[in-house]
C-alpha positions as CSV (number, residue, x, y, z in Angstrom):
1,X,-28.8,7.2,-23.4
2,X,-25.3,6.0,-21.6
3,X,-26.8,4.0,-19.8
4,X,-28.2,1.7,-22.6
5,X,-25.6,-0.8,-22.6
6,X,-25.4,-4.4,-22.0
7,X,-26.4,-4.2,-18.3
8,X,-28.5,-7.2,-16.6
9,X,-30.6,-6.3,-13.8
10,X,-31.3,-5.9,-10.3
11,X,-32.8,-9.2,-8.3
12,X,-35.9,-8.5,-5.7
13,X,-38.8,-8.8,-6.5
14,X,-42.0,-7.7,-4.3
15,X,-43.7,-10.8,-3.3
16,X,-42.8,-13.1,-0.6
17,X,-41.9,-16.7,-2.8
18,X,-43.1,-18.1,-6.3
19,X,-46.6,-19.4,-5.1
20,X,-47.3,-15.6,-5.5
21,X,-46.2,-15.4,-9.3
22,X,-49.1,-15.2,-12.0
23,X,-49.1,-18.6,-13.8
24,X,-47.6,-17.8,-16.9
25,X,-44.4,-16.1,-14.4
26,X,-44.4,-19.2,-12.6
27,X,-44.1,-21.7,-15.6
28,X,-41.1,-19.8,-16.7
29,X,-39.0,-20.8,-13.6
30,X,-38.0,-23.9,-14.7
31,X,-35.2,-25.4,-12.8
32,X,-34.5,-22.5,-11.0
33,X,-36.2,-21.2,-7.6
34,X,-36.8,-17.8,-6.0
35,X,-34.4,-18.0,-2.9
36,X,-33.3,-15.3,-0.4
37,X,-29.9,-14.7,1.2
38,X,-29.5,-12.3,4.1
39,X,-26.4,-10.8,2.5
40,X,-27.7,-10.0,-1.1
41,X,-31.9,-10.5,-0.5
42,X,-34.2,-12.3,-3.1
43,X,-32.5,-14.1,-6.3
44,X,-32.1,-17.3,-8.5
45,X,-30.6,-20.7,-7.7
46,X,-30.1,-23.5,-9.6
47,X,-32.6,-26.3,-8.2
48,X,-30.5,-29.1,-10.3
49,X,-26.9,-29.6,-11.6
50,X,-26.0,-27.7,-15.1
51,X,-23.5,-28.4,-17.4
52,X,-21.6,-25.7,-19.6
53,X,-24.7,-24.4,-22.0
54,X,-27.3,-25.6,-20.5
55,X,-30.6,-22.8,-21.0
56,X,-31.5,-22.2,-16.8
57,X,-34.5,-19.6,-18.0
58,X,-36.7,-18.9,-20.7
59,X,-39.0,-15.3,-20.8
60,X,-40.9,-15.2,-24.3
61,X,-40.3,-11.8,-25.7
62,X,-44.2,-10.7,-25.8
63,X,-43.8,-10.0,-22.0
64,X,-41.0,-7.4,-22.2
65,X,-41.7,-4.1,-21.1
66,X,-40.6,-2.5,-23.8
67,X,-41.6,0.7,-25.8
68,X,-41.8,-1.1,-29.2
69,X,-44.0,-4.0,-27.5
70,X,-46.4,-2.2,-25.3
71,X,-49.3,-3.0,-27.3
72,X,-48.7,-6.3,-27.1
73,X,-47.6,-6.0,-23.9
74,X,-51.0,-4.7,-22.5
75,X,-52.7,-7.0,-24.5
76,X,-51.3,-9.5,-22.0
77,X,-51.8,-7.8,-19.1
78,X,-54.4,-5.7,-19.0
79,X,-54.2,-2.5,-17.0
80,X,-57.0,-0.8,-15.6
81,X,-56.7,2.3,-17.8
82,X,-58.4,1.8,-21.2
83,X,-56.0,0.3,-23.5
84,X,-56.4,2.7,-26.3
85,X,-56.1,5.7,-24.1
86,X,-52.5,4.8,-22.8
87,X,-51.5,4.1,-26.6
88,X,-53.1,7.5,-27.6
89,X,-51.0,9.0,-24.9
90,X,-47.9,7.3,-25.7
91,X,-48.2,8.3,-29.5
92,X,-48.6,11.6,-28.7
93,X,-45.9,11.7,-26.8
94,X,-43.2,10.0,-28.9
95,X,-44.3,12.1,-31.7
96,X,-43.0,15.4,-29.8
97,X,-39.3,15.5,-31.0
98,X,-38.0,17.1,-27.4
99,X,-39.0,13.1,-25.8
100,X,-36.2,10.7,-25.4
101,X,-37.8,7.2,-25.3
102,X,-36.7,6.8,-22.0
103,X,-39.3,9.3,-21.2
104,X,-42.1,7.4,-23.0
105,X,-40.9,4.4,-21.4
106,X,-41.5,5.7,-18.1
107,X,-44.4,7.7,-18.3
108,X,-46.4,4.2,-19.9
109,X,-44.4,2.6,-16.4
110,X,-46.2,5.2,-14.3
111,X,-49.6,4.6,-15.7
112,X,-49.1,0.7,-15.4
113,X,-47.3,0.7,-12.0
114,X,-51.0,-0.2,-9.6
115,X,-51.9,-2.5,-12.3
116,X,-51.4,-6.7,-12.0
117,X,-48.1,-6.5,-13.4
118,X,-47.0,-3.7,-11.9
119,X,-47.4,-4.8,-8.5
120,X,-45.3,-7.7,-9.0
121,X,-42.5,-4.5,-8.9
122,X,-40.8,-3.1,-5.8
123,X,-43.1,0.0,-4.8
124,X,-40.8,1.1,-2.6
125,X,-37.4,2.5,-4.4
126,X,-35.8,4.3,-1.5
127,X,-32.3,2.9,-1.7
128,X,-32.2,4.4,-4.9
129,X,-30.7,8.1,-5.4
130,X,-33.6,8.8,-7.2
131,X,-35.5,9.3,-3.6
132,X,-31.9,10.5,-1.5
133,X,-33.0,13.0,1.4
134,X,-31.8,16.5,1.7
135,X,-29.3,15.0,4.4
136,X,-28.0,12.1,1.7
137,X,-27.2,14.8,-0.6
138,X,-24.9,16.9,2.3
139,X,-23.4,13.2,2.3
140,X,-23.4,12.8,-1.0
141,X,-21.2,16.3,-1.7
142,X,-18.2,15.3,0.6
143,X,-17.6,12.2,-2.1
144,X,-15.4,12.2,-4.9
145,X,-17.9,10.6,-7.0
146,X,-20.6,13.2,-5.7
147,X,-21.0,14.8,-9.6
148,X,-21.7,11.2,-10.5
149,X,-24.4,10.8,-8.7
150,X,-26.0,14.1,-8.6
151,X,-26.3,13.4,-12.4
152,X,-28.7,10.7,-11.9
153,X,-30.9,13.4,-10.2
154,X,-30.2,16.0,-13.0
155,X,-31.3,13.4,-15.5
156,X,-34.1,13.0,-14.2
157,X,-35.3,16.5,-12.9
158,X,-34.8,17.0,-17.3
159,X,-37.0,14.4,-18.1
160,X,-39.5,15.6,-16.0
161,X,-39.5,19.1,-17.5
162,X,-39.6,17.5,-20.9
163,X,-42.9,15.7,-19.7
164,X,-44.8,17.3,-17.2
165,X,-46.3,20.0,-19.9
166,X,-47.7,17.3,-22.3
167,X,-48.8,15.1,-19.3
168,X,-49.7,17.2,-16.3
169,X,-52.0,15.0,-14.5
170,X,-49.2,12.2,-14.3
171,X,-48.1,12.4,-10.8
172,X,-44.2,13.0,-10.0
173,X,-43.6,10.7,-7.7
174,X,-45.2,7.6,-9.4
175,X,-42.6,9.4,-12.7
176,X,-39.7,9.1,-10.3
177,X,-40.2,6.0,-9.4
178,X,-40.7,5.0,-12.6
179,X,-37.7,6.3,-13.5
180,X,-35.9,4.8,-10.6
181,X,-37.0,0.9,-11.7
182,X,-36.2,1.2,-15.5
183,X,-32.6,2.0,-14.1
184,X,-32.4,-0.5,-11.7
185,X,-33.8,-3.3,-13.7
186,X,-34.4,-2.5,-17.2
187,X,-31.9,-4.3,-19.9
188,X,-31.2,-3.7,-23.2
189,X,-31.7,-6.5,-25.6
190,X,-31.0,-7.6,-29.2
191,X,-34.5,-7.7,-31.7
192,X,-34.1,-9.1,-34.7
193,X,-36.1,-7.2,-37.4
194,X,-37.7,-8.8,-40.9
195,X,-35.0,-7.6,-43.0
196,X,-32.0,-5.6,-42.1
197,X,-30.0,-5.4,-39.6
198,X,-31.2,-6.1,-35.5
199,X,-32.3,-3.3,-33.5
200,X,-31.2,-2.6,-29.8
201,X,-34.1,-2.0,-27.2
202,X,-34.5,-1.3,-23.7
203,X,-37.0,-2.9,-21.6
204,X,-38.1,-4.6,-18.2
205,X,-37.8,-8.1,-18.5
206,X,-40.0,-10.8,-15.9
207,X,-38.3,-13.3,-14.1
208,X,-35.1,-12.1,-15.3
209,X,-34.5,-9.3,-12.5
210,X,-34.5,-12.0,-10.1
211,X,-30.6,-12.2,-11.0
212,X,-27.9,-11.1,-9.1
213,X,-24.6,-9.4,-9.9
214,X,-21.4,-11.6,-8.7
215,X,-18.0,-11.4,-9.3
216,X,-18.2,-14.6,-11.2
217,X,-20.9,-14.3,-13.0
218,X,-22.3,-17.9,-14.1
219,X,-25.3,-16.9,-16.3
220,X,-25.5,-15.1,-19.5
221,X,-28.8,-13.8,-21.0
222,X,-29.7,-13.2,-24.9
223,X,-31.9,-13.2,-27.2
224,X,-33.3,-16.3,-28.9
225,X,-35.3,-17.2,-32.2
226,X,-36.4,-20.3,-34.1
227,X,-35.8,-20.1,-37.7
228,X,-38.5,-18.0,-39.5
229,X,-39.6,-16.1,-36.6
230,X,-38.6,-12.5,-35.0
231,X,-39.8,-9.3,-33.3
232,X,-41.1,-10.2,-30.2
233,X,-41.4,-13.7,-31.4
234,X,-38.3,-15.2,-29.7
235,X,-37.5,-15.9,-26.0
236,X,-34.7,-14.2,-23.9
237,X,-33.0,-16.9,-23.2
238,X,-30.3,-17.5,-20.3
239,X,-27.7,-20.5,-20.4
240,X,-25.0,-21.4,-18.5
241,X,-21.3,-19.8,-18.6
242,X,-19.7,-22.5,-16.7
243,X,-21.2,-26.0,-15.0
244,X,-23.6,-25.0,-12.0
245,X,-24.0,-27.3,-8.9
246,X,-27.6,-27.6,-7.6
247,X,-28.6,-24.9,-5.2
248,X,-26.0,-22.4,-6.5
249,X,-26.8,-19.1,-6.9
250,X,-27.7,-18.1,-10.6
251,X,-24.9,-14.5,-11.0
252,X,-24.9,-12.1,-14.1
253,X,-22.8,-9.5,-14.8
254,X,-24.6,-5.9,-14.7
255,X,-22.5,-3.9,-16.5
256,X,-20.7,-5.7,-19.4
257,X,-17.9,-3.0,-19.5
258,X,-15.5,-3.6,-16.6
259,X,-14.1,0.1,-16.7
260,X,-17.9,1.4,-16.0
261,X,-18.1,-1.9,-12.9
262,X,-17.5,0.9,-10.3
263,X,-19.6,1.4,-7.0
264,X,-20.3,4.8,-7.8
265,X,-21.9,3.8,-11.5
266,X,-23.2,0.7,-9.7
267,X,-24.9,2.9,-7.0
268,X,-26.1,5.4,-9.3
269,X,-28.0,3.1,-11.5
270,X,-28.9,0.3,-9.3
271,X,-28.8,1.8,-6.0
272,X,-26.8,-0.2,-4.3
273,X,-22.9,-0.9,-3.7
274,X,-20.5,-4.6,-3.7
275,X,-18.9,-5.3,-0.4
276,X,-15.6,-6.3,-2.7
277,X,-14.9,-4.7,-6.3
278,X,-12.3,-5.7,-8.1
279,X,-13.1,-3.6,-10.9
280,X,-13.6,-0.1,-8.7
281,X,-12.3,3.0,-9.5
282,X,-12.8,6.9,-8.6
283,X,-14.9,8.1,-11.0
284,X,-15.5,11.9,-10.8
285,X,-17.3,14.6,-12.8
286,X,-14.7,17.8,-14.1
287,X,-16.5,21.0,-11.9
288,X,-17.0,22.1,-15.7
289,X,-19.7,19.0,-16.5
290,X,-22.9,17.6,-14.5
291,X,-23.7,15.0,-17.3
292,X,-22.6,11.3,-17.1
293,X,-20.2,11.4,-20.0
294,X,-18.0,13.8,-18.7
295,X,-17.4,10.5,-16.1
296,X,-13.5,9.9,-15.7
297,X,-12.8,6.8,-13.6
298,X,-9.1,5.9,-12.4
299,X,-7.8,3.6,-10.2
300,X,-3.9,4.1,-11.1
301,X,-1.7,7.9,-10.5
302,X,-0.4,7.5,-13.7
303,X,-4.2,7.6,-15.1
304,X,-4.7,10.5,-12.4
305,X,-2.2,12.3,-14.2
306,X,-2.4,11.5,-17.5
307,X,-6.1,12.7,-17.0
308,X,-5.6,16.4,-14.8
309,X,-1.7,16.4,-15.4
310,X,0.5,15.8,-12.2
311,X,0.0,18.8,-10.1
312,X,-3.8,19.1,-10.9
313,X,-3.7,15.3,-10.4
314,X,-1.7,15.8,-6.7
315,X,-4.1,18.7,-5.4
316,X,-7.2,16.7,-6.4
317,X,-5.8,13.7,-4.0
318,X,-5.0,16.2,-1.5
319,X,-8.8,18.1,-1.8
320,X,-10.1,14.4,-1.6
321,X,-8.9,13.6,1.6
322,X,-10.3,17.0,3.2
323,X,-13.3,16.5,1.8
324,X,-13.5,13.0,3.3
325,X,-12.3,14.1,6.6
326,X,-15.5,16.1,7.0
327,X,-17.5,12.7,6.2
328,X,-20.0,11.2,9.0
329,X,-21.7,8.2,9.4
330,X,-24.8,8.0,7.1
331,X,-27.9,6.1,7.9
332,X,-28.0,4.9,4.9
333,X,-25.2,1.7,4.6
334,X,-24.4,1.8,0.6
335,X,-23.0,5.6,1.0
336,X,-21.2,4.7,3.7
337,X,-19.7,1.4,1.8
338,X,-19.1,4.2,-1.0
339,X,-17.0,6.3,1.2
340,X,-15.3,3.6,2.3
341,X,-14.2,2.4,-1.3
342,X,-13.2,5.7,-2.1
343,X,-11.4,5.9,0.8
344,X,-8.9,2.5,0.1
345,X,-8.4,3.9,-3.3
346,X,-8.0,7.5,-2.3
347,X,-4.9,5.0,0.1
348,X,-3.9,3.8,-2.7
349,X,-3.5,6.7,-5.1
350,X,-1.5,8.6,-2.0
351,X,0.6,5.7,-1.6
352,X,1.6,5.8,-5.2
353,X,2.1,9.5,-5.3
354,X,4.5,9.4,-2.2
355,X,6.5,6.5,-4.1
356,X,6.5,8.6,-7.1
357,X,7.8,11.6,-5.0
358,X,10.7,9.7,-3.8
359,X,13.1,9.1,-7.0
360,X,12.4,13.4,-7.9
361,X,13.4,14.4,-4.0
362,X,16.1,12.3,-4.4
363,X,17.2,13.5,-7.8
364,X,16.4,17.2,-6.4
365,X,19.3,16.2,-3.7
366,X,21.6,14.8,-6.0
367,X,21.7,18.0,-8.4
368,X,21.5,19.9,-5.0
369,X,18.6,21.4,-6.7
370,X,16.2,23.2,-4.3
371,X,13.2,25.4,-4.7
372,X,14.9,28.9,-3.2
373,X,17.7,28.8,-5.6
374,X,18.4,31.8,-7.5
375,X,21.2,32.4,-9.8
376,X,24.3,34.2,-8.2
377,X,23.6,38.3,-9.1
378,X,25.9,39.9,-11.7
379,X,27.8,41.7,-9.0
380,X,28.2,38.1,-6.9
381,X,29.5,37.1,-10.1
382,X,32.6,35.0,-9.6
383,X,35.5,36.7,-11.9
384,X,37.4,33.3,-12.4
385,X,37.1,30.9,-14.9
386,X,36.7,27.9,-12.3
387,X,34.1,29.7,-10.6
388,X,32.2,31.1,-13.5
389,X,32.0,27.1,-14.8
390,X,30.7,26.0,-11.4
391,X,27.5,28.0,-11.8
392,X,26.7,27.3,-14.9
393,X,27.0,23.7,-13.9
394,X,24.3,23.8,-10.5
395,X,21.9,26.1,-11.9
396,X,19.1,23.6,-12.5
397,X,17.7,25.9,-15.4
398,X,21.2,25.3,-17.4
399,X,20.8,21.3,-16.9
400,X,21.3,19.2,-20.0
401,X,21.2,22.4,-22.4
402,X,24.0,23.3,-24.7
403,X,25.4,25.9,-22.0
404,X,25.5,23.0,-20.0
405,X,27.1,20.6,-22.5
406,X,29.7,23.5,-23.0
407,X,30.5,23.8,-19.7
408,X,31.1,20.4,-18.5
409,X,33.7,20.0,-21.4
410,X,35.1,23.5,-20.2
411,X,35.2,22.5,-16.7
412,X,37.0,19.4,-18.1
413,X,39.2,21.2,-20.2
414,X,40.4,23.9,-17.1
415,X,41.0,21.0,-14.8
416,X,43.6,19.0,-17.3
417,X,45.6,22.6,-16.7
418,X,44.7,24.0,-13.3
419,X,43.1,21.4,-11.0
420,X,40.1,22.7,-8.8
421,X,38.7,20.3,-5.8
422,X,35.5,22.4,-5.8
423,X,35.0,22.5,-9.8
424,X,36.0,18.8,-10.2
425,X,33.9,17.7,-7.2
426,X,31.0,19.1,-9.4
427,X,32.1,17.5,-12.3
428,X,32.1,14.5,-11.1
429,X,28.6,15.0,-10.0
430,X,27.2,15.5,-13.1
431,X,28.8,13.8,-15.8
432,X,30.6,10.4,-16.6
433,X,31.7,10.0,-19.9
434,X,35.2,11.6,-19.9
435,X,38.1,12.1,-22.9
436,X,40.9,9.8,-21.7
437,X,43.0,12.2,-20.6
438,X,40.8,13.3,-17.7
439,X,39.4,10.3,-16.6
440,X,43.0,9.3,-16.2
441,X,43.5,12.8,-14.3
442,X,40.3,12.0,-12.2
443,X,41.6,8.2,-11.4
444,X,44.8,9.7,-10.5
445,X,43.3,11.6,-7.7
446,X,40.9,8.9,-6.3
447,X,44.1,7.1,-5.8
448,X,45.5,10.0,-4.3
449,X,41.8,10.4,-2.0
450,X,42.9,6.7,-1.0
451,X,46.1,7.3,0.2
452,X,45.0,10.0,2.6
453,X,41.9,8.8,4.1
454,X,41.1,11.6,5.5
455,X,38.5,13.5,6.4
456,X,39.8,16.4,4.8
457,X,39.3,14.7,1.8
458,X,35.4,13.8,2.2
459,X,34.8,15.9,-0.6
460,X,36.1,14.2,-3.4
461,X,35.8,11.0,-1.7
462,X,32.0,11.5,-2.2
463,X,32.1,12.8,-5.7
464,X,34.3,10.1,-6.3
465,X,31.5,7.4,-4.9
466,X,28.9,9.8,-7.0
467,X,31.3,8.4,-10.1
468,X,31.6,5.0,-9.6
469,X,28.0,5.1,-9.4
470,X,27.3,6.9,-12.7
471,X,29.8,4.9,-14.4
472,X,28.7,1.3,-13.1
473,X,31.8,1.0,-11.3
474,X,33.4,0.7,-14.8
475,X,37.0,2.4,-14.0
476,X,39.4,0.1,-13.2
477,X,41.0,-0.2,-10.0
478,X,44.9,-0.8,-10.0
479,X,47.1,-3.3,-8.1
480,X,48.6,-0.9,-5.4
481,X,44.6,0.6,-5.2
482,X,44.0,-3.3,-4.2
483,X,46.4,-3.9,-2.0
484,X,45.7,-0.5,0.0
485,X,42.2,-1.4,-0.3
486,X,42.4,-4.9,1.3
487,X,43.6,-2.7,4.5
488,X,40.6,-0.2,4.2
489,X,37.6,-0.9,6.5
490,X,35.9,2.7,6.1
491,X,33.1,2.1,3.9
492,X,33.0,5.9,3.0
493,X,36.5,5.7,1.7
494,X,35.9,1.8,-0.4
495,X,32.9,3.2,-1.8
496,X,35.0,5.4,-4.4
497,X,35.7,1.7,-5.5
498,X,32.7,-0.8,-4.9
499,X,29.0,-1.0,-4.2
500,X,29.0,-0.3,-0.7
501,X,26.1,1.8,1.9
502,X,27.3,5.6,1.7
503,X,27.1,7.9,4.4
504,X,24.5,10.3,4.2
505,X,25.7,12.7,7.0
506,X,28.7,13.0,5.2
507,X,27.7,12.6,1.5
508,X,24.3,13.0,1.0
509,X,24.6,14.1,-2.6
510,X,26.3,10.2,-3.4
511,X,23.8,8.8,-0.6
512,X,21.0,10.8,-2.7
513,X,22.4,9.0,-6.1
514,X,22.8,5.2,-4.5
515,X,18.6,6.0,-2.9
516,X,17.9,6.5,-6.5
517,X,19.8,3.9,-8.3
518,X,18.6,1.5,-5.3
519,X,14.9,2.8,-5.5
520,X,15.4,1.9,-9.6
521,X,16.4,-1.7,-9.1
522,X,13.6,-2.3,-6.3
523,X,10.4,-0.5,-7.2
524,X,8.4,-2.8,-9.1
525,X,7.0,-1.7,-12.5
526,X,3.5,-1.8,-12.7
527,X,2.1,-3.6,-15.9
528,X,-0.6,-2.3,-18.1
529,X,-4.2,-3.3,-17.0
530,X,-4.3,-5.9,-19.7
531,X,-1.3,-7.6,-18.9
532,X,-0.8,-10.4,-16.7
533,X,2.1,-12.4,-18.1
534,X,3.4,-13.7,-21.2
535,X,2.7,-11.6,-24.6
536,X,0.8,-8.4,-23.9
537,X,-2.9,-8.1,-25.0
538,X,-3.5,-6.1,-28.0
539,X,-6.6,-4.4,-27.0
């Protein structure tokens, strides 16, 4: 199953402090106590000072809950059901092919879960989505990560169909809940085997689901043998990431993978959600898949994009928004922290697709492209050469092809013999890199734009500023240009000539082109996930 991963699990247990705990429970303690915290309820804390290493807890392996150690396990602990009935049960049922263990798992869980050891478990599992009301679900569907968590439901409602014909007195209920705590607080767990390699398992583990999740996680749990010995013949053992100060809380990290540490993953398997995530994301469900690993989880546009492609990825943040606008409070908190999550990211993504949008309007406005252009009809058809050029060179479907190519050098060629202010306006627009003979034409007649100052000349003068901007200011400016220019205060007019803010009532093609250049040099480019200085990580 997905879920099978390195996860730790989920701290409460259902008794009030550890005078309550069976004796062999309580011995494993240790240095650690039972405490409980308003914000995060029952968990571990450190009752002395650890250094780096140190072991804080110590479960022997014969009291996991595990399907490859139930006998032993109910040789333990005894349940009230005849011992060789439940095994008889449980190899029947792993012997049907259709099973998943998970199901075995839980249906043993079921049987066990009014028994000693089974009390010591919360009976009540209503935070979980497992046991979500009719009205959670109406919630539930206004989310982005709704598929996500109506998977956890489909999951099960499978199981059940798998098992209810082979077990049909076993009650649902006690199934689902079952079902809900091997989620919640199950953990997967290395075996070593007599020869070959070690097997993975999944399991309930005592003492150990008194941890709690943190963002810096101080504890880390394995698996432990003396030489010689293995099976269920070790400990899982957990020691100490970092030094611990006396009465700190003991923290583990759930889910070892940091791209799955998202409320909605944390909510569907553990049934609750972080006040802070650094690690969250949207994760979603395609409307073509209800299973878990169709799961996409972004928390970046570009990932949006890359994933539905930018106008998919644009009309999803859009539909995500109206879907949250029909949102009310829940009664239960969790969804509502969910929406809220989703919400600041939902922020975030909008944010980041409005900064994106800004550098194609304003490229739009500098090619004076817009989205009711049409090409001039046949019979609109300019019949002169200057005109014929000027079409080809602001249809936006010609741009950068070799029609283009061929009329910019065209254009460049009909204006070294019959000047156009319309034509060479356009020119000057669009391309910089000039044969010698017209960039000296075109430097002639900025000089010329300088000497009159006019109005009448705000044409050029802005294709002119569009130039100096595609060229980096590179033409050089001559000593009668200086001399006027020292006596120019327009900043329209010295802006053929040097950086300076252009008028966008009067140009806003150039004022377009200086946004974008400006918006270039400003906007901060984001780094890749696993960067945060220096070298990149190779991943």
């Amino acid at each position: 199953m997905w879920f099978q991963g390195r996860w730790a699990i989920l701290a409460t247990l259902a008794f009030a402090d550890a005078s309550e705990l069976p004796e062999w429970l309580d011995r494993g303690l240790g240095h650690v106590r039972i405490a409980h915290e308003e914000r995060t309820g029952r968990g571990l804390q450190a009752t002395s000072d650890f250094a780096k290493g140190e072991e804080v807890l110590a479960v022997p392996l014969r009291h996991v809950f595990a399907l490859e150690n139930l006998e032993n396990f109910f040789a333990e602990h005894p349940t009230s059901e005849n011992l060789k009935d439940v095994m008889s049960v449980l190899q029947d049922l792993q012997d049907n092919s259709k099973l998943l263990p998970l199901d075995s798992l839980a249906v043993a869980l079921a049987a066990y879960r009014f028994a000693d050891w089974g009390k010591l478990l919360p009976q009540e599992m209503v935070h979980h989505p497992l046991f979500y009301t009719e009205d959670d679900w109406i919630f539930v569907e206004n989310l982005v990560s709704s598929g996500v968590l109506r998977s956890v439901w489909n999951d099960f409602l499978q199981s059940w169909q798998r098992v209810k014909p082979l077990r049909p007195g076993l009650n649902q209920s006690d199934y689902q809940w079952a079902h809900a705590i091997l989620r919640s607080r199950g953990h997967s767990l290395r075996i070593r085997r007599a020869e070959g390699p070690w097997s993975t398992i999944w399991g309930l583990i005592p003492l150990a689901d008194f941890f709690n999740m943190g963002e810096d996680p101080n504890v880390e749990c394995s698996t432990r043998y003396v030489p010689g010995l293995w099976g269920f013949q070790g400990s899982f053992s957990c020691i100490t990431r970092r030094a611990v100060r006396r009465d700190e809380n003991l923290l583990v990290e759930y889910i070892s993978s940091s791209e799955k540490r998202t409320s909605a993953v944390i909510l569907r398997e553990y049934g609750f959600v972080p006040a802070e995530n650094v690690h969250d994301a949207l994760c979603f469900l395609p409307s073509d898949c209800a299973i878990l690993s169709c799961m996409t989880c972004t928390q970046e546009l570009a990932q949006l994009e890359a994933q539905l492609g930018e106008s998919e990825g644009r009309r999803f943040i859009q539909e995500a928004f109206d879907r949250h606008a029909l949102l009310t409070m829940s009664p239960r908190v969790d969804l509502n922290l969910l929406a809220r999550h989703e919400h600041q990211l939902l922020l975030s993504l909008r944010g980041e697709l409005e900064r994106s949008q800004t550098p194609k309007v304003l490229y739009r406005q500098w090619r004076r492209i817009t989205d009711d252009w049409e090409r001039p009809r046949n019979s609109d058809e300019p019949r002169n050469e200057a005109g014929k050029l000027l079409n080809v060179l602001r249809d936006p479907l010609q741009l950068h092809t070799v029609a283009w190519d061929q009329a910019v050098w065209d254009a460049g060629q009909h204006l070294l013999k019959d000047w156009d202010d319309l034509l060479a306006s356009e020119l000057l627009f669009s391309h910089h890199d000039f044969v010698p003979e017209l960039e000296q034409l075109f430097r002639r007649k900025r000089h010329t734009a300088l000497e009159m100052h006019s109005r009448d000349q705000s044409m050029l003068q802005c294709a002119f500023s569009a130039q100096a901007l595609l060229n980096g200011f590179a033409w050089p400016i001559s000593d009668p240009e200086h001399a006027q220019l020292r006596e120019v205060k327009d900043g329209q007019v010295r802006s053929m000539y040097f950086p300076e803010p252009i008028d966008h009532t009067i140009c806003p093609r150039a004022f377009a082109l200086q946004a974008e250049r400006e918006w270039e040099i400003n906007e901060p480019i984001r780094s890749c996930s696993g960067w945060s200085g220096g070298e990149p990580k190779v991943h």
